[in-house]
C-alpha atoms as an extended CHARMM CRD file, in Angstrom:
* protein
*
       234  EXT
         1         1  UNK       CA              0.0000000000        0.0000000000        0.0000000000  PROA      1               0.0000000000
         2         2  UNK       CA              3.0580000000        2.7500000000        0.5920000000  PROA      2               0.0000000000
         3         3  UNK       CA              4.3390000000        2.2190000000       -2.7890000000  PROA      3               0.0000000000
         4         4  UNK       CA              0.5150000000        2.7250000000       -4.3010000000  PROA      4               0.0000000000
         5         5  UNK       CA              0.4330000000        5.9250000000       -2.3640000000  PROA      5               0.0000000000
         6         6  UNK       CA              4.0050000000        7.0480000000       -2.9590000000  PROA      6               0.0000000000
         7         7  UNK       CA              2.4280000000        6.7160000000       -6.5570000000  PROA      7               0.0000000000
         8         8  UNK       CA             -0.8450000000        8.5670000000       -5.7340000000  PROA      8               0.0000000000
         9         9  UNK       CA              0.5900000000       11.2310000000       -4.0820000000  PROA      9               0.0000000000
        10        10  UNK       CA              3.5280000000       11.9850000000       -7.1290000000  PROA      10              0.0000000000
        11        11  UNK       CA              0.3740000000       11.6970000000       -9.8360000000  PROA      11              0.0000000000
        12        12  UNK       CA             -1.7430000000       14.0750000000       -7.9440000000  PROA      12              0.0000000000
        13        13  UNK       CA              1.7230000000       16.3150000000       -8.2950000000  PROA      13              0.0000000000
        14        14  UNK       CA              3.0310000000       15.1060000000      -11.6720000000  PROA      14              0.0000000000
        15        15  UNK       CA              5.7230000000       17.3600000000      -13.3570000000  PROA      15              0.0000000000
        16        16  UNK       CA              6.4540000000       19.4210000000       -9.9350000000  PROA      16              0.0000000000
        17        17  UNK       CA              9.4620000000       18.4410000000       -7.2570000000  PROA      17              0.0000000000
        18        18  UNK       CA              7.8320000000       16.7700000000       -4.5000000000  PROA      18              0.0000000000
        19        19  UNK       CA              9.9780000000       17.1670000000       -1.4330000000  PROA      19              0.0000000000
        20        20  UNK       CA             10.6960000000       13.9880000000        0.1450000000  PROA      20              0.0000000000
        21        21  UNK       CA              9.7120000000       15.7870000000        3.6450000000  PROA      21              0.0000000000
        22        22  UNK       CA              6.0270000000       16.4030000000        2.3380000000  PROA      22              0.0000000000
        23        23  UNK       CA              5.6650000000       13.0420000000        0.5920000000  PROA      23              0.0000000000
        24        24  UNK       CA              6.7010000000       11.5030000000        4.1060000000  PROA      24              0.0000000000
        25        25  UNK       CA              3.7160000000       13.6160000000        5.8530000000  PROA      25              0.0000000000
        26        26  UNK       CA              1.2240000000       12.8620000000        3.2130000000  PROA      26              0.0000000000
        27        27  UNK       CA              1.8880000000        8.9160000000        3.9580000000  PROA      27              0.0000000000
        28        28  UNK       CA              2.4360000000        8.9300000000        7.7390000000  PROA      28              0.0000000000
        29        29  UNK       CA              1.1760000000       12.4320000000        9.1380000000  PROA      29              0.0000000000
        30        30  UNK       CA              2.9550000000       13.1510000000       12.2320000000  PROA      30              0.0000000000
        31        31  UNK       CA              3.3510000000        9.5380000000       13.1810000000  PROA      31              0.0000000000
        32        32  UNK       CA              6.0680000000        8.3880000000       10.4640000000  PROA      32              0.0000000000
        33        33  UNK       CA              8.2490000000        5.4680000000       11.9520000000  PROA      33              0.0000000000
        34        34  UNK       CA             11.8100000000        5.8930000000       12.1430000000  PROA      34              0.0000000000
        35        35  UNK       CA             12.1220000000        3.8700000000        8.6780000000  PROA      35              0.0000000000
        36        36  UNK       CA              9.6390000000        6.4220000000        6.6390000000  PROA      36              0.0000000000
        37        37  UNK       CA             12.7470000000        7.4920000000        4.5960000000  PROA      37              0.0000000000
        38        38  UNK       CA             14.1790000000        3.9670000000        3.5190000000  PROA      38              0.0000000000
        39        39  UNK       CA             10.4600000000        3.1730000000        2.9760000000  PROA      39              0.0000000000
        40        40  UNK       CA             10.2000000000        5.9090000000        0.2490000000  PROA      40              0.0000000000
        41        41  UNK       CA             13.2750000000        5.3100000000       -1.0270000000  PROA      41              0.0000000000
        42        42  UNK       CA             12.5030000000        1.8320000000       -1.6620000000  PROA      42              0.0000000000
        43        43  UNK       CA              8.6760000000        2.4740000000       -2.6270000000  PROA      43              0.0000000000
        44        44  UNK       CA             10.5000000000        4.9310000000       -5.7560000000  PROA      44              0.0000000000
        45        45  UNK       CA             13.3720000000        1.9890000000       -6.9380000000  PROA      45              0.0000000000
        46        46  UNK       CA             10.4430000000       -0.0620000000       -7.1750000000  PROA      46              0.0000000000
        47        47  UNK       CA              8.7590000000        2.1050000000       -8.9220000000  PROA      47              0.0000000000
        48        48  UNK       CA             11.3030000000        2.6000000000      -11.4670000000  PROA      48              0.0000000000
        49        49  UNK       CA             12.0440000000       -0.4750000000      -12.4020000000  PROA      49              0.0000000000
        50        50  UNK       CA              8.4030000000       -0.8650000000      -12.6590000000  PROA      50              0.0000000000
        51        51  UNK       CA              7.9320000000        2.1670000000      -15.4490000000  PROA      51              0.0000000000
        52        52  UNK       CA             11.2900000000        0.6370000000      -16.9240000000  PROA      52              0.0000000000
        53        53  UNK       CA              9.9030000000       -3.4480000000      -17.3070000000  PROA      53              0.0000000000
        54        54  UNK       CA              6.1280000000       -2.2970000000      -18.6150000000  PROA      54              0.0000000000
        55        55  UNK       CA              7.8100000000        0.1770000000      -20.8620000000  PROA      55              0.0000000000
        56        56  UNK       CA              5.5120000000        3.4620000000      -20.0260000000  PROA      56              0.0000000000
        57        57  UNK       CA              6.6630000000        5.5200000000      -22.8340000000  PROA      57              0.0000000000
        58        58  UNK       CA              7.0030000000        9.3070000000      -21.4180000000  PROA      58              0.0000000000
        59        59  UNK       CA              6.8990000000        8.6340000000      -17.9000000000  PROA      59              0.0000000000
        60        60  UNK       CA              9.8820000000        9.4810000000      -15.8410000000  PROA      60              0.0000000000
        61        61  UNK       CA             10.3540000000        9.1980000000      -11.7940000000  PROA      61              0.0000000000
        62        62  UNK       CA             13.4810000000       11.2910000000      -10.8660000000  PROA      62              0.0000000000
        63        63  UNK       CA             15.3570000000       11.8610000000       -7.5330000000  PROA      63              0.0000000000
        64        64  UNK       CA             15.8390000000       15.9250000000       -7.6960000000  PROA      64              0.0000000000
        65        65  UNK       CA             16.0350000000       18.0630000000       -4.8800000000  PROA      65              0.0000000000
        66        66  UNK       CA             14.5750000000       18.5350000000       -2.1770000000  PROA      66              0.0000000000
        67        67  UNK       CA             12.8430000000       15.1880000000       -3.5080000000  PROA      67              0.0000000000
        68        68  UNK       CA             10.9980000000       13.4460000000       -6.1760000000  PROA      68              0.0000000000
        69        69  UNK       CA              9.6470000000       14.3510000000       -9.2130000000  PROA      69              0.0000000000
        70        70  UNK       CA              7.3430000000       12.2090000000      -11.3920000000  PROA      70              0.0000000000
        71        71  UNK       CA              7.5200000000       13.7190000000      -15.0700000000  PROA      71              0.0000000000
        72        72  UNK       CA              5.0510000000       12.5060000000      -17.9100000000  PROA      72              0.0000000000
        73        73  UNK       CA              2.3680000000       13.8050000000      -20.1660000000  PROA      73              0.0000000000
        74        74  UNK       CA             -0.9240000000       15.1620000000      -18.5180000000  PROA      74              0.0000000000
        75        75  UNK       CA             -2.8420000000       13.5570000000      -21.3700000000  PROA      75              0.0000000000
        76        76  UNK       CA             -1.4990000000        9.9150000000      -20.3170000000  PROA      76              0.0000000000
        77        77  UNK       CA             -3.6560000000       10.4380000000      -16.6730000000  PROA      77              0.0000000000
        78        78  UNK       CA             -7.3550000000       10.1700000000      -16.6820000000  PROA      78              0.0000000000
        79        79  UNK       CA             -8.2100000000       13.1710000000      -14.7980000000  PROA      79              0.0000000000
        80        80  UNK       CA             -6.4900000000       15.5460000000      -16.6070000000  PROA      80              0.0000000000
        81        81  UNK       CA             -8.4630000000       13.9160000000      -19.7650000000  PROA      81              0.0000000000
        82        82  UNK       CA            -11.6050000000       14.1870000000      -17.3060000000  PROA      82              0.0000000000
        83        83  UNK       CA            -11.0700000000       17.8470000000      -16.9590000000  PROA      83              0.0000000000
        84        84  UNK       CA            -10.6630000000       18.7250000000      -20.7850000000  PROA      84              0.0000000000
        85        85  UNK       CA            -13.8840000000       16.7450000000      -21.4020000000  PROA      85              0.0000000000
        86        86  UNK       CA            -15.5710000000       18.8000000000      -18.3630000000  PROA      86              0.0000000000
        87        87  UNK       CA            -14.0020000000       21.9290000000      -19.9020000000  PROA      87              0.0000000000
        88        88  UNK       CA            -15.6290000000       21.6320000000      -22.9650000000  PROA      88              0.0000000000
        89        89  UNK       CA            -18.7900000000       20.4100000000      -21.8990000000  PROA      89              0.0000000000
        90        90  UNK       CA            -19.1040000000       23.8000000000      -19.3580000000  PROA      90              0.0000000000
        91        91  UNK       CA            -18.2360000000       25.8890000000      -22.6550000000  PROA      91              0.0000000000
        92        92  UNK       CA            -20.9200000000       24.0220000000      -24.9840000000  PROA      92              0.0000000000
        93        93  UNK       CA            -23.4550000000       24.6140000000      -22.1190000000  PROA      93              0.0000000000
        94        94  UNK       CA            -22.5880000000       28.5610000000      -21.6140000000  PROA      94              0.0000000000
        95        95  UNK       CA            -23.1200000000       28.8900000000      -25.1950000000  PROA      95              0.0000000000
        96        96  UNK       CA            -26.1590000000       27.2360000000      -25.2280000000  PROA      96              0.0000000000
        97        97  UNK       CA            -25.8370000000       23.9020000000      -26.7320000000  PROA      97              0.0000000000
        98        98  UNK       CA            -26.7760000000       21.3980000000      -23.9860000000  PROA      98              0.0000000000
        99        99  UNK       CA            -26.8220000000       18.2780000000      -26.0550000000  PROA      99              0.0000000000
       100       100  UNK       CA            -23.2070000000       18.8540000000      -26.7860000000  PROA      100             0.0000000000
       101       101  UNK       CA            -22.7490000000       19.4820000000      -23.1670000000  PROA      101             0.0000000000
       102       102  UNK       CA            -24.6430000000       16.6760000000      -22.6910000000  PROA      102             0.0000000000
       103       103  UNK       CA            -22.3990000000       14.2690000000      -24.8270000000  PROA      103             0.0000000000
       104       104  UNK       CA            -19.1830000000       15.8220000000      -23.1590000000  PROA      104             0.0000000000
       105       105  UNK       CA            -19.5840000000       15.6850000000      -19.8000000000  PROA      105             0.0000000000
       106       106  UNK       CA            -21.0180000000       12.3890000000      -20.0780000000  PROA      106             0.0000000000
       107       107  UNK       CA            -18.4220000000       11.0840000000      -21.4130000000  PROA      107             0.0000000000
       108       108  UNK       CA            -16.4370000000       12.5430000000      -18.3050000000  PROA      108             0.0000000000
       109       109  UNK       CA            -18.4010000000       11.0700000000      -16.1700000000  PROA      109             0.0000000000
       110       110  UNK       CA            -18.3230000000        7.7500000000      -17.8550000000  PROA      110             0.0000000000
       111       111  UNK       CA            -14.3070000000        7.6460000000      -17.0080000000  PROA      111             0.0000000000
       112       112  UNK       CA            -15.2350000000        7.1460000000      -13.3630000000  PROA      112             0.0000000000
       113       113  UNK       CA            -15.8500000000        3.7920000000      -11.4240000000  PROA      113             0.0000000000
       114       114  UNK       CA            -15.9420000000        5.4280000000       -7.6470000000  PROA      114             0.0000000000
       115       115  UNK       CA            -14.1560000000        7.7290000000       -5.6740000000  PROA      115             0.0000000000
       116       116  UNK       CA            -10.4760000000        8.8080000000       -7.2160000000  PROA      116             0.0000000000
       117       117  UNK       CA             -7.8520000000        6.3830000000       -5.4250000000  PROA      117             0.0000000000
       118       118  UNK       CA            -10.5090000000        4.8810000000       -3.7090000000  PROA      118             0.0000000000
       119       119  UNK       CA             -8.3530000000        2.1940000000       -1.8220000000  PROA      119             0.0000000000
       120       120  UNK       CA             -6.1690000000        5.0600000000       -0.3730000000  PROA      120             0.0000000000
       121       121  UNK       CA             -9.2760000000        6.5960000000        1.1960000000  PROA      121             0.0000000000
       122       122  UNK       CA             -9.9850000000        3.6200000000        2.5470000000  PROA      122             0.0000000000
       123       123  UNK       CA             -6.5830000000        3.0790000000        4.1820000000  PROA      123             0.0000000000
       124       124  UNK       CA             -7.3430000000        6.5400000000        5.8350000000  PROA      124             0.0000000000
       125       125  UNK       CA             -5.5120000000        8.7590000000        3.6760000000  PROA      125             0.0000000000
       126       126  UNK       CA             -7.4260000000       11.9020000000        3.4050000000  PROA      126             0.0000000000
       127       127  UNK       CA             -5.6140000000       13.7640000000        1.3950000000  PROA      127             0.0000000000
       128       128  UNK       CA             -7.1560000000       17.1940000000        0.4950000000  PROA      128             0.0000000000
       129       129  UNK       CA             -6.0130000000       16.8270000000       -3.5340000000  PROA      129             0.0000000000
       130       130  UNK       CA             -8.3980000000       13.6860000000       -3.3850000000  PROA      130             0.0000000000
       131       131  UNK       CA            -11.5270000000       15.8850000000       -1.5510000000  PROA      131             0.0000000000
       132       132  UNK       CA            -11.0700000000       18.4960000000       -4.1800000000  PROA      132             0.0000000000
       133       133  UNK       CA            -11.2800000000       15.7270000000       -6.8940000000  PROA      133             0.0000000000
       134       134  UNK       CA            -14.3990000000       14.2990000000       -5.6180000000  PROA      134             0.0000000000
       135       135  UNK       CA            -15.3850000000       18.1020000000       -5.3840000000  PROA      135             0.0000000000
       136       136  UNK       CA            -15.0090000000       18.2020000000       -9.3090000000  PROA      136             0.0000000000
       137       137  UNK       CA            -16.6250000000       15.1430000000      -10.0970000000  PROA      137             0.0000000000
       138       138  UNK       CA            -19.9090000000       16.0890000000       -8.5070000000  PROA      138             0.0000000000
       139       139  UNK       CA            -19.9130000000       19.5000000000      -10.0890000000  PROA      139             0.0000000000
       140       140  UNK       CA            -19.7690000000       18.0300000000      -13.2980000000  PROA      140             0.0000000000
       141       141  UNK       CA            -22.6120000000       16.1420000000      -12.8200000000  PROA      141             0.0000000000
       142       142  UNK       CA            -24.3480000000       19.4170000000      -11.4870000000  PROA      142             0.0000000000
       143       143  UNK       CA            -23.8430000000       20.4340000000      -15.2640000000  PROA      143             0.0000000000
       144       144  UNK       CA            -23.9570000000       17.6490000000      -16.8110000000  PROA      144             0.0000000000
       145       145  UNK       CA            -27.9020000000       17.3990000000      -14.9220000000  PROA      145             0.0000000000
       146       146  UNK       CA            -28.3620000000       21.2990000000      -15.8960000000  PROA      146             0.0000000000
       147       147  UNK       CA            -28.0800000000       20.1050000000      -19.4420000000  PROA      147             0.0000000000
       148       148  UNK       CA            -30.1550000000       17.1380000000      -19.3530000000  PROA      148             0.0000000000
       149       149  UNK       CA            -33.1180000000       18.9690000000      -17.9050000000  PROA      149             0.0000000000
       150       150  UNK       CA            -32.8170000000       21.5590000000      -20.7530000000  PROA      150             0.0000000000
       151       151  UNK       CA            -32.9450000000       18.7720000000      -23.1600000000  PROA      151             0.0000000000
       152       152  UNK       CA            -36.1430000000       17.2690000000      -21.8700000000  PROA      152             0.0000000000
       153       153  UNK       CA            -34.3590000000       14.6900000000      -20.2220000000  PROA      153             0.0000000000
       154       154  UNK       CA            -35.8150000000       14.7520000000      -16.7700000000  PROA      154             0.0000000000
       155       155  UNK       CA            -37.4510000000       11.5500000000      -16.7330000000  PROA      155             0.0000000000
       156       156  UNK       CA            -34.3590000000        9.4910000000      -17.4210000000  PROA      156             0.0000000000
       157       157  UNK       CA            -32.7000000000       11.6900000000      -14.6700000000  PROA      157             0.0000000000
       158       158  UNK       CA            -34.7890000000       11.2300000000      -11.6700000000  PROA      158             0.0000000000
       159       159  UNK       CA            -33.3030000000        7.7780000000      -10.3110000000  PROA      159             0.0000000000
       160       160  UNK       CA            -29.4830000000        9.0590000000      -10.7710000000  PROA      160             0.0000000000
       161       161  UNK       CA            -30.7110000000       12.5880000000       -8.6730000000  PROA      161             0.0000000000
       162       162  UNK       CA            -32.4610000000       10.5890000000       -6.4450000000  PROA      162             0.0000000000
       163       163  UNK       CA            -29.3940000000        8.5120000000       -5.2660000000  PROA      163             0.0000000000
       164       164  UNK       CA            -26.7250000000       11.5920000000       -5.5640000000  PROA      164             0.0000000000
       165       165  UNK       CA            -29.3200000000       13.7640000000       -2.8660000000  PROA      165             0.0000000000
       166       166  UNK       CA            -28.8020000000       10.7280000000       -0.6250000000  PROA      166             0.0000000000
       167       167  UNK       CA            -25.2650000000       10.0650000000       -0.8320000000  PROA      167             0.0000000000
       168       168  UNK       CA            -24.2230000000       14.1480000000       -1.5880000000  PROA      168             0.0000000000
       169       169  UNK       CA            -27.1560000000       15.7650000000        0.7030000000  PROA      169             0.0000000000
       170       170  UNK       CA            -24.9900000000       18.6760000000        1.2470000000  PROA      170             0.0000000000
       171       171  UNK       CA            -24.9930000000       19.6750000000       -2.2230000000  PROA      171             0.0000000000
       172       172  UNK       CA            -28.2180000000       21.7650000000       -2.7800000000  PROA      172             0.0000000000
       173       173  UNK       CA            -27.7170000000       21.6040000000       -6.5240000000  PROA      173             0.0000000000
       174       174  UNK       CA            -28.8670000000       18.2550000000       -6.5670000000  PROA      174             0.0000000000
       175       175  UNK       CA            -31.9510000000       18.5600000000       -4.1730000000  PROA      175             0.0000000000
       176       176  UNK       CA            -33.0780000000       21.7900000000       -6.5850000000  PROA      176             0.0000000000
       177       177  UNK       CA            -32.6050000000       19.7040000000       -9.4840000000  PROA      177             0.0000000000
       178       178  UNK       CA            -33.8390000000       16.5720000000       -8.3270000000  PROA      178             0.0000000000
       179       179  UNK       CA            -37.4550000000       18.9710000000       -7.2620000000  PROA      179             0.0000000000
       180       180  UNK       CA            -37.3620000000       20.0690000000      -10.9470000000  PROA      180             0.0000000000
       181       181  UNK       CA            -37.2720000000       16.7690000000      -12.4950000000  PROA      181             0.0000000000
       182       182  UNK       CA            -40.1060000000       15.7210000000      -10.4900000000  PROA      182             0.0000000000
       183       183  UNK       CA            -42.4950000000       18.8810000000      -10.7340000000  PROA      183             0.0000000000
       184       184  UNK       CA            -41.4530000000       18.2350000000      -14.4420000000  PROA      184             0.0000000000
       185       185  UNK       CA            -42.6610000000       14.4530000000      -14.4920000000  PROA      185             0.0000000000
       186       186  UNK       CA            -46.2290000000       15.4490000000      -13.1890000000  PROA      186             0.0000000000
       187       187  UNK       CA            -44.7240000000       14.9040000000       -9.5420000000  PROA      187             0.0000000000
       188       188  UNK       CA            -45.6570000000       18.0930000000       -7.7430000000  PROA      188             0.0000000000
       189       189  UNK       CA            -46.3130000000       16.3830000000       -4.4530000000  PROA      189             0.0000000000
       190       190  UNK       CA            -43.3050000000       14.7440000000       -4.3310000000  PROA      190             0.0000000000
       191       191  UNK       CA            -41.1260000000       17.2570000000       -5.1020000000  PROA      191             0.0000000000
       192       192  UNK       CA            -42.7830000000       19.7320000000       -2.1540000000  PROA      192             0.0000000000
       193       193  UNK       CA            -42.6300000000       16.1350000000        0.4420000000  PROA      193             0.0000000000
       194       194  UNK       CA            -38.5970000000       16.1440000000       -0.6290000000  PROA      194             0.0000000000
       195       195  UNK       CA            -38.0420000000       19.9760000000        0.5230000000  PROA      195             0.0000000000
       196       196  UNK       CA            -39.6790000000       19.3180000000        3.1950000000  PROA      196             0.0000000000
       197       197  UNK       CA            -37.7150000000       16.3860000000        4.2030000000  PROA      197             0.0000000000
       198       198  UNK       CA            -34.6930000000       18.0660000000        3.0290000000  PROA      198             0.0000000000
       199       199  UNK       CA            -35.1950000000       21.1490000000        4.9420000000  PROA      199             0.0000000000
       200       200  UNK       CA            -35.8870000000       19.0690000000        8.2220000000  PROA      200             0.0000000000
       201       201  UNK       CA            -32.5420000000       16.9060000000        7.6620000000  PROA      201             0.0000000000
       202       202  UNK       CA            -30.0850000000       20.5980000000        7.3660000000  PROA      202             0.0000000000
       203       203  UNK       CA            -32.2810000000       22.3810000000       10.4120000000  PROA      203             0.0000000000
       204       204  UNK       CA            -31.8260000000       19.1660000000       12.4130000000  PROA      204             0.0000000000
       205       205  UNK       CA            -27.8800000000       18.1570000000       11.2880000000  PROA      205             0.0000000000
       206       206  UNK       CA            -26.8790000000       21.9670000000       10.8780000000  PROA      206             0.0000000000
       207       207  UNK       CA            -29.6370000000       24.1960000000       12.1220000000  PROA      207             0.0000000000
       208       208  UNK       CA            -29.3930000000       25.9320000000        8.8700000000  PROA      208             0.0000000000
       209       209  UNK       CA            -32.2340000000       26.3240000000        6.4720000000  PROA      209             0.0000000000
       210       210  UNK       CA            -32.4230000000       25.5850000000        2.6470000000  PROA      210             0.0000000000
       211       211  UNK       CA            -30.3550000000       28.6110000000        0.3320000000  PROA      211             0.0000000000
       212       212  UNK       CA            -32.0710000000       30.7900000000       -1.6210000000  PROA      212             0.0000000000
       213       213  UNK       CA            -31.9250000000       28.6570000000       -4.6800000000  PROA      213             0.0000000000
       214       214  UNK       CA            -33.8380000000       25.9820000000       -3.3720000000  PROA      214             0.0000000000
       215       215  UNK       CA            -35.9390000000       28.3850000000       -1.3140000000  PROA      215             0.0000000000
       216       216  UNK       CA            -37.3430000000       29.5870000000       -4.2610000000  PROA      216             0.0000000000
       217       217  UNK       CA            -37.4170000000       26.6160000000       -6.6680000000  PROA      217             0.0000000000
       218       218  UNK       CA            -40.1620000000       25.7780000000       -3.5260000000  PROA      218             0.0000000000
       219       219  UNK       CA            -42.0230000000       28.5750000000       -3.5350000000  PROA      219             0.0000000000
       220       220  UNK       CA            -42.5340000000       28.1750000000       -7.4410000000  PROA      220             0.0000000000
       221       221  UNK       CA            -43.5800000000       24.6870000000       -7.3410000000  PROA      221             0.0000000000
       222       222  UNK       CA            -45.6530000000       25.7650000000       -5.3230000000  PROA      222             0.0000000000
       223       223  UNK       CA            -47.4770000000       28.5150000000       -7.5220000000  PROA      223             0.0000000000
       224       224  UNK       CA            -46.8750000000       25.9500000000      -10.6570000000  PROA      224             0.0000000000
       225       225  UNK       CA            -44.7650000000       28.5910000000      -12.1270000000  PROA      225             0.0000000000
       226       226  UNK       CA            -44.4420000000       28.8160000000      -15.9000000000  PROA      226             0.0000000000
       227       227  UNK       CA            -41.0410000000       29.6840000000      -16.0230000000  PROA      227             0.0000000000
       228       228  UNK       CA            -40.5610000000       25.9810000000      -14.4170000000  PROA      228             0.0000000000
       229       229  UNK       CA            -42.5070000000       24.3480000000      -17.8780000000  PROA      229             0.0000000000
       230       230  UNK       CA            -40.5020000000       21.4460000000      -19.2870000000  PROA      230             0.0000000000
       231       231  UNK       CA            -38.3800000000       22.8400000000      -22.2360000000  PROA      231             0.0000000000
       232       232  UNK       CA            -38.3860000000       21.9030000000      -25.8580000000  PROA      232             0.0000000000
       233       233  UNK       CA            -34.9510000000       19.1150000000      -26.2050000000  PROA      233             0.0000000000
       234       234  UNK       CA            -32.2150000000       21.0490000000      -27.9530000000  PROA      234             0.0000000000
């Protein structure tokens, strides 16, 4: 498990100097045993000869000080790809073409399979590069949802929002999109019991109240606001 993090932590840093005293506290915190540096010494010769005997074309793990750095192409890592794709799907939607959003940003999304280094979370190393991540994956599915519902879409959407408000309940996005969907599928009710719900889960866990996003989105589902009619698919 070191060496998979010693390679974790040097991919989330690609093509920068990673001193060898930060790549020690990302592994150990402030409890490194007294072998932490022959462990990351060893944990980068394996690596090496690893690159060298699978032949990675491009990819280059160098001692330089004050420590390591791990040099290859950003297009050869998934992420980076995953941002591009995100990048353009964001632009498509700003200039109002959500299909081609659409067809972006799911094919973002489709490059996932869980959380980013998921096995390192679970060995208890929460690193803040690999919150962030996770951070950028669900905003592209805020997005990648915005464009859906402008495409018609929000029939097919409804299960996937339904599971992300229960495992991301935090993000309000979801809960305002997930209402939409629903008022949009003939499903006023429901989408007035889910504020509700939702609203009693943040005063009780947070003793906040709903923002004014979702505030609103109630107040006009509610009213059965025109402005929330289903638009015509782009």
């Amino acid at each position: 498990m070191t060496r998979r993090a010693v390679l974790g932590y040097l991919l989330l840093h690609h093509n920068q100097v990673v001193p060898a005293s930060r790549l020690r506290k990302a592994l150990w915190a402030d409890d490194a045993p007294p072998t932490a540096r022959k462990i990351v010494q060893n944990s980068i010769s394996t690596l090496r000869k690893t690159f060298v005997k699978h032949e990675f074309d491009g990819v280059e793990l160098v001692t330089q000080t004050p420590g390591y750095l791990l040099r290859l192409d950003p297009d050869t890592v998934d992420l980076y790809r995953f941002r591009k794709l995100v990048r353009l799907g964001r632009r498509e939607l700003d200039d109002g073409h959500p299909a081609l959003a659409r067809a972006y940003l799911r094919q973002a999304l489709g490059m996932w399979s869980g959380a980013a280094m998921a096995d390192l979370l679970e060995a208890g190393l929460g690193w803040n590069e690999l919150s962030a991540i996770e951070d950028e994956r669900l905003g592209a599915y805020e997005d990648c949802f915005d464009a859906e519902l402008s495409c018609g879409l929000h029939r097919e959407l409804t299960p996937e929002l339904e599971l992300l408000t229960t495992t991301a309940p935090q993000r309000e996005s979801f809960c305002r999109q997930y209402m939409l969907a629903l008022y949009r599928c003939g499903r006023q009710a429901d989408a007035l019991n889910f504020y509700q719900s939702s609203r009693a889960a943040l005063v009780a866990d947070l003793g906040v109240e709903p923002g004014h996003d979702l505030r609103r989105l109630h107040q006009l589902i509610l009213t059965q606001d025109s402005s929330l009619t289903q638009r015509t698919p782009a």
